[in-house]
N, C-alpha and C positions, 0 to 999 in steps of 0.2 A: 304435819304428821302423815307418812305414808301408811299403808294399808300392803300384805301379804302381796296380792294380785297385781299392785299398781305398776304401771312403768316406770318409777324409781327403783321399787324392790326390784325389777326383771335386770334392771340396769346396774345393780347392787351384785346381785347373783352371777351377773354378765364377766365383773371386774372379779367376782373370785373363781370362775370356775373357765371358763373360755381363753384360749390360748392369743387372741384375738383380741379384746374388748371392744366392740361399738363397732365391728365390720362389719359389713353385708355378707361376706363369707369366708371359711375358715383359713383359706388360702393366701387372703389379704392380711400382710402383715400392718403393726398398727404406725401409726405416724411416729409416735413416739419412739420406735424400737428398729425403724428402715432408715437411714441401713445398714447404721451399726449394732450389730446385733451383740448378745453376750453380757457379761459382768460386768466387764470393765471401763471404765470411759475411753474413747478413743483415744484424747489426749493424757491417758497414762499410759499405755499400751509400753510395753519395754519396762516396764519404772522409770519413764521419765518425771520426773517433777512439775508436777502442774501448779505449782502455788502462783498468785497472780501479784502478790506481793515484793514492793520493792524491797531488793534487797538494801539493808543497812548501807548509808553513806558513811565510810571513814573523814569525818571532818577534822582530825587531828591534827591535818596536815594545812587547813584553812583557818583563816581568821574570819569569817564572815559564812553568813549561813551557806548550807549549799544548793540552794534553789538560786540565789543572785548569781547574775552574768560577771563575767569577769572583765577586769577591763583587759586592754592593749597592756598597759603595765603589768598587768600578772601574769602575763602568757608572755611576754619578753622575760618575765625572772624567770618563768619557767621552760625557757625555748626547749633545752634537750629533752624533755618530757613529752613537746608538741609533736607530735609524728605521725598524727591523722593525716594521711594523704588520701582518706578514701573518697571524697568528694571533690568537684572544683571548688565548689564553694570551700570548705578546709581548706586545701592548696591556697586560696585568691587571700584565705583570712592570714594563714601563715607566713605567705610572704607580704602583705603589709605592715603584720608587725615585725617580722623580719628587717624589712626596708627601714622603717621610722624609727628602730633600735639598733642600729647600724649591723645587724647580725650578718646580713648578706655578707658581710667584709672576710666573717669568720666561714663562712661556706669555700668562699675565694676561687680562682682560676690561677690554671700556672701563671705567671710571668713571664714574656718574651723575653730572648736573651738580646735581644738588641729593638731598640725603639724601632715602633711599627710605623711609620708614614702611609697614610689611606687617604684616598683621593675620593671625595663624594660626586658622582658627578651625573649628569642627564641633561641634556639639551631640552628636554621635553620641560616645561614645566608643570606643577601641577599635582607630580608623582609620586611626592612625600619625602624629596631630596632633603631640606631642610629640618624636614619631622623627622626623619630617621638619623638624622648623621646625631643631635642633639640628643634622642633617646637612647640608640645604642651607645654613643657616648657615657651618657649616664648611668646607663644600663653595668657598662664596663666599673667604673668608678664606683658604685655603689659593691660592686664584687672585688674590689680592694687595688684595682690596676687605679696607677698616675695620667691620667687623659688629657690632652690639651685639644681643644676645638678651633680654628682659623676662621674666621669667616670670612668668604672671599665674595662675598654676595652686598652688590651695594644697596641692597632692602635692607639686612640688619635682620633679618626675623632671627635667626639661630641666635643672634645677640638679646632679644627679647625674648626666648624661649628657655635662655640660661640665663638670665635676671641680672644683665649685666649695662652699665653704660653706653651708651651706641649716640648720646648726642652729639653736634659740632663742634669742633674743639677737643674731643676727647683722644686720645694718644690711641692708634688704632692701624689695621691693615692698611689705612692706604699712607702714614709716617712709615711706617716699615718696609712699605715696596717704592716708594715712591721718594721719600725723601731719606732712606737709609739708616733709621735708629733700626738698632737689635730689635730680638724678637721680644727678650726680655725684660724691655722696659715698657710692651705694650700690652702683655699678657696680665690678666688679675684674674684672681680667684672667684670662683661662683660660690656666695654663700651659703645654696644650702647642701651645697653636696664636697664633700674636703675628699681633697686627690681630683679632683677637675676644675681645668683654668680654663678663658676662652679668652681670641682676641678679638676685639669688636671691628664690626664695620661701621662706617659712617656713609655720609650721602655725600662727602671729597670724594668718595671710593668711585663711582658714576666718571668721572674724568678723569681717571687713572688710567683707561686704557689708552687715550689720545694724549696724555702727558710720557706714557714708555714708550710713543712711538719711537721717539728719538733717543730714546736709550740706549745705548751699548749693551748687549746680554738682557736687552730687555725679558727673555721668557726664561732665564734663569734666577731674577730677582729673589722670590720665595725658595728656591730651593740653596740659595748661597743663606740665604737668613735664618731657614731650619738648621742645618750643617752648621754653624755659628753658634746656635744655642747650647750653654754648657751641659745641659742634663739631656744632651738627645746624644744618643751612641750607646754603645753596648753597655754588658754589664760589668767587663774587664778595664773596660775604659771610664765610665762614667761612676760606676757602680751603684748600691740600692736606690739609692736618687733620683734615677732615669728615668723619663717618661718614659712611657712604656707603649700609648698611643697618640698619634698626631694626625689630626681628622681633618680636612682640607673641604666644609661646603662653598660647593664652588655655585658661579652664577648658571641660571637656567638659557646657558648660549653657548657659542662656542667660540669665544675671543679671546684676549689676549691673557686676561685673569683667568681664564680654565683653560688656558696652554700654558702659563705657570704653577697651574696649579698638577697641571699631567706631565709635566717638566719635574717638577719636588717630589710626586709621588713615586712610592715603588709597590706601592698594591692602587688595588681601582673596586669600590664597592658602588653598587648600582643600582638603586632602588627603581624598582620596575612595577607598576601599574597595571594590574590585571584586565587589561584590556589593549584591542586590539590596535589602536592608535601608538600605544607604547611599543609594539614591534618594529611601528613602521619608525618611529624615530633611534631605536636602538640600531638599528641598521647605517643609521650617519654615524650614531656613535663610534661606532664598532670601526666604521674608516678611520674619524681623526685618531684614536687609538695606535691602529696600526700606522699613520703616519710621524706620529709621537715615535713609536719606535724605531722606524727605522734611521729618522733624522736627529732626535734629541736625546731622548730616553729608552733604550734597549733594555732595560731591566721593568719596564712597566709590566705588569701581569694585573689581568681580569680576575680575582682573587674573590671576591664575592656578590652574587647577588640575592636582592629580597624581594619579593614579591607582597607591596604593600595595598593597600584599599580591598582589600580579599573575602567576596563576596560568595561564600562555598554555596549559597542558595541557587546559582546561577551556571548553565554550562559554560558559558562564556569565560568567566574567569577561572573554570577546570580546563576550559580547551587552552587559555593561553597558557595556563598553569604550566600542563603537559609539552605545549608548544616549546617553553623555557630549558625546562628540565630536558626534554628529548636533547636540545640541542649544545647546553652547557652540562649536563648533567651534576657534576658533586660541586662545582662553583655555586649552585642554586644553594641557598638556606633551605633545612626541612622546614623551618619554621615562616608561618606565611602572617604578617599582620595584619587584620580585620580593620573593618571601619570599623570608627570607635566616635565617638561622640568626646567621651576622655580626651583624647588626644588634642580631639581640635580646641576643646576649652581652656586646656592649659596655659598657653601659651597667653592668654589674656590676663592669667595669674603672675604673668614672669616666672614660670616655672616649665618645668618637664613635664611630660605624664608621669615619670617615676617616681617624682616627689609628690604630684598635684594628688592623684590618685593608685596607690601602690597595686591594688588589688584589681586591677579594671580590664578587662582583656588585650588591651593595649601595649600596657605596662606590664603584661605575663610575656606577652610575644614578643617584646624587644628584650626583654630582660632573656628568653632563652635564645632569641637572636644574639646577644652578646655573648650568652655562653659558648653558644657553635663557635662564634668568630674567634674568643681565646681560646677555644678547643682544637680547631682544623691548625692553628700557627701559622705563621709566617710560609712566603711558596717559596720551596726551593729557587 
């Protein structure tokens, strides 16, 4: 019980009559009141609506509460409704289940009017020749084009990357350069991706280059067995059936299988290694090329490159970046593929990246790598 005089009552008195309560002087506004001052709360100010309450869920449209996650299956029946692209993460979740619900197909790229023959190649090894010819491959295929892969590499890895047979014995690049069966009896389908086929290599393929010494037209071998294939030509000739791309990974050298393979090509995509090592081998490259042209192949053109292992933390791989682009300039892809931990696990699955892991920064950058490549077309 307080008393008239007490400092409760003063403190009582304080709160009704002092403009202030509980400051040392009149000037000091109170805690409570600095420094929005006035009637109204700051967060109404306008009439905005300050209730803190969610608003009502329409679950009409769900079968299941609306706090539970949804799976990949409900966000595939409802793709046109997906259209969050404000986040990566949105984007990464959109296109896996894009990818796993074959949707990509229905996004689609034009179609070349006549089958594209691309030539993978780099003396260099090491540079992600084999990882990119395989993921843009897929990357393609997965957006509705017909892909066929070649593997002219006697490792076999693009044949283990596309989940395909590559032991002894098996009907393969080096029956087809070597002892003359069509293209079409050594080509088979990659099961998890429909519209991409690959040929396998084997470890015969290793003595195929001292077996065409003696050949006649030895470095035109592959490019008489593409031309032979019924679904490779135009769209007037062939019609909807056509491949549409034909990917040549070639070996990390420069013999006789990567001078038939720069012999059948009429585009050359070049995955290039952001770093400095990689200039100095692109520069042999860039000879046998021009020697390709002038003596076998005149329609070859330098049509694309990528810049893979892309370490944006580092000037090194800005300065070679820049190096590229200054001197190729729109041949460069914008698109640059990062190291990825993805990438290199796949392959241990007999898969892609674009199957193993849809969402993975990996599988975003080859996936718009392939957009660019059916985007720019065929070089005049």
């Amino acid at each position: 019980m307080t008393t008239e005089g007490s400092p409760h009552d003063a403190g009582w008195r304080a709160r009704e009559d002092a403009p202030y309560p509980f400051s040392t002087g009149s000037d000091t506004p109170a805690e409570r009141g600095y420094p929005q001052t006035g009637d109204v709360h700051p967060q109404a100010a306008d009439g905005a609506d300050v209730s803190r309450e969610t608003p009502p869920v329409d679950v009409s449209r769900e079968t299941r509460p609306a706090w539970q996650v949804r799976t990949a299956g409900d966000l595939a029946a409802r793709e046109a409704e997906f259209t969050d692209h404000g986040t990566p993460l949105a984007q990464a979740a959109q296109h896996s289940v894009l990818a796993r619900s074959g949707g990509l197909r229905r996004q689609g790229v034009p179609r070349p009017d006549q089958t594209r023959v691309v030539v993978v190649a780099n003396q260099k090894g090491g540079v992600g020749k084999t990882t990119s010819t395989v993921n843009v491959a897929a990357g393609l295929a997965q957006l509705g084009q017909k892909v066929l892969v070649i593997d002219l590499d006697p490792q076999g890895n693009a044949s283990t990357a596309l989940g395909v047979e590559h032991h002894r014995g098996t009907p393969s690049t080096y029956d087809m350069l070597v002892e003359g069966q069509p293209l079409a009896d050594v080509m088979t389908e990659c099961a998890d991706l429909p519209g991409l086929w690959a040929v396998p290599a084997t470890i015969d393929l290793a003595g195929a280059e001292i077996e065409l010494v003696s050949v006649v037209a030895r470095e035109q071998r592959l490019a008489r067995a593409i031309a032979a294939h019924p679904l490779v030509g135009s769209a007037a000739e062939v019609g909807d059936e056509r491949l549409d791309y034909v990917f040549v990974d070639c070996p990390p050298s420069l013999g006789l299988l990567t001078l038939n393979a720069l012999v059948a090509g009429r585009e050359m995509f070049i995955p290039i290694q952001a770093e400095y090592y990689a200039l100095e081998g692109l520069g042999m490259l860039l000879e046998t090329v021009e020697m390709v042209r002038q003596h076998l192949n005149p329609r070859l053109t330098i049509s694309t490159i990528l810049l893979t292992m892309y370490d944006a933390r580092t000037r090194l791989a800005a300065g070679v970046a820049d190096e590229v682009r200054s001197h190729f300039g729109d041949q460069v892809l914008k698109t640059a593929v990062p190291r990825s931990v993805r990438v290199s696990e796949a392959p241990s699955y007999g898969q892609t990246v674009m199957t193993y892991d849809p969402a993975s920064a990996g599988a975003l950058s080859y996936l718009e790598a392939a957009r660019e490549i059916a985007s720019k077309g065929a070089p005049a």
